[in-house]
C-alpha positions in Angstrom: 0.0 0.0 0.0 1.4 3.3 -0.9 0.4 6.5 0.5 2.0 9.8 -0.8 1.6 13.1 0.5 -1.5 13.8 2.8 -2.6 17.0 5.1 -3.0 16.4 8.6 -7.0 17.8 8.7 -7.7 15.6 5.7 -5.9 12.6 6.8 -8.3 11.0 9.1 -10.9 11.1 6.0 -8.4 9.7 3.8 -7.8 6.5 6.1 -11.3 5.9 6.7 -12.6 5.8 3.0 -9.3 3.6 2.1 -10.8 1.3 5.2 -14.2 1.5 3.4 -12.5 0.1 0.1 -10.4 -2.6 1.9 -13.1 -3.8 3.8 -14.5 -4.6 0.7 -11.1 -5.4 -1.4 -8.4 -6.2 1.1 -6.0 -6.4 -1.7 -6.2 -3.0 -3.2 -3.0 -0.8 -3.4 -3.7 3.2 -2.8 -1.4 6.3 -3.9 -2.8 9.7 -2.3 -2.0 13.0 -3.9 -2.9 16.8 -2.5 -3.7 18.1 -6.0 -5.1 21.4 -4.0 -5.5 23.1 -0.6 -8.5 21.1 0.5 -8.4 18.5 -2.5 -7.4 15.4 -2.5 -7.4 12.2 -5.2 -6.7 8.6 -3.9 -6.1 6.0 -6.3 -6.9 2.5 -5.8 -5.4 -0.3 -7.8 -6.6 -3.8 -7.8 -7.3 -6.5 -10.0 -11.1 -7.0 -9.3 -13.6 -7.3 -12.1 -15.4 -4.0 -11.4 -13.8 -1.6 -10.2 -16.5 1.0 -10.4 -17.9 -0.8 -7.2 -15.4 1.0 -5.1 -17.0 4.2 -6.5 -20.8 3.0 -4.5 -18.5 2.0 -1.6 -17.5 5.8 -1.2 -19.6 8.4 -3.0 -21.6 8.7 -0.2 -18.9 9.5 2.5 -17.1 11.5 0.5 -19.8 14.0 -0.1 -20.6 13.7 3.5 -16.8 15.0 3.7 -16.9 17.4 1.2 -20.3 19.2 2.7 -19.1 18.8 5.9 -15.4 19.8 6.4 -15.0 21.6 2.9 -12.5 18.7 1.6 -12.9 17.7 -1.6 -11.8 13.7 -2.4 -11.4 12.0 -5.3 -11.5 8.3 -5.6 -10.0 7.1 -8.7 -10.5 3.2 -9.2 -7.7 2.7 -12.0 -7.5 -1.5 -12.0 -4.1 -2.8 -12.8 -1.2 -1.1 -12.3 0.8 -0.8 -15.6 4.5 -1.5 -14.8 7.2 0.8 -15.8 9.8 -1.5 -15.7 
């Protein structure tokens, strides 16, 4: 699991929807980018056969987030990693 970059106030919303998405897909791999002041994108990679699930895992918390504490986060289901080597 890889974790890059991530604000202390957004943090704890960060961890809990990657806990939503490995509740769900233990296996999934995360990178976490501040693309903004208060926004956020979190990547999850995985080999499951639809990813857009992780999207109905989360869309409602992170509104919730959003309307709530003003931070705006992204999840990005992007399946396979695509090696670089």
């Amino acid at each position: 699991m890889v974790t890059q970059r991530k604000s202390g106030r957004a943090a704890p919303y960060i961890d809990e929807l990657k806990s939503l998405v490995l509740a769900r897909y233990p296996d999934a791999e995360f990178e976490v980018e501040q693309i903004g002041p208060t926004e956020y994108d979190i990547c999850v990679y995985g080999d499951q056969d639809d990813m857009f699930d992780i999207l109905e895992v989360t869309s409602e918390r992170a509104t919730d987030i959003l309307v709530d504490h003003d931070i705006f986060i992204h999840v990005l289901p992007l399946g396979h990693r695509i090696s670089t080597s």
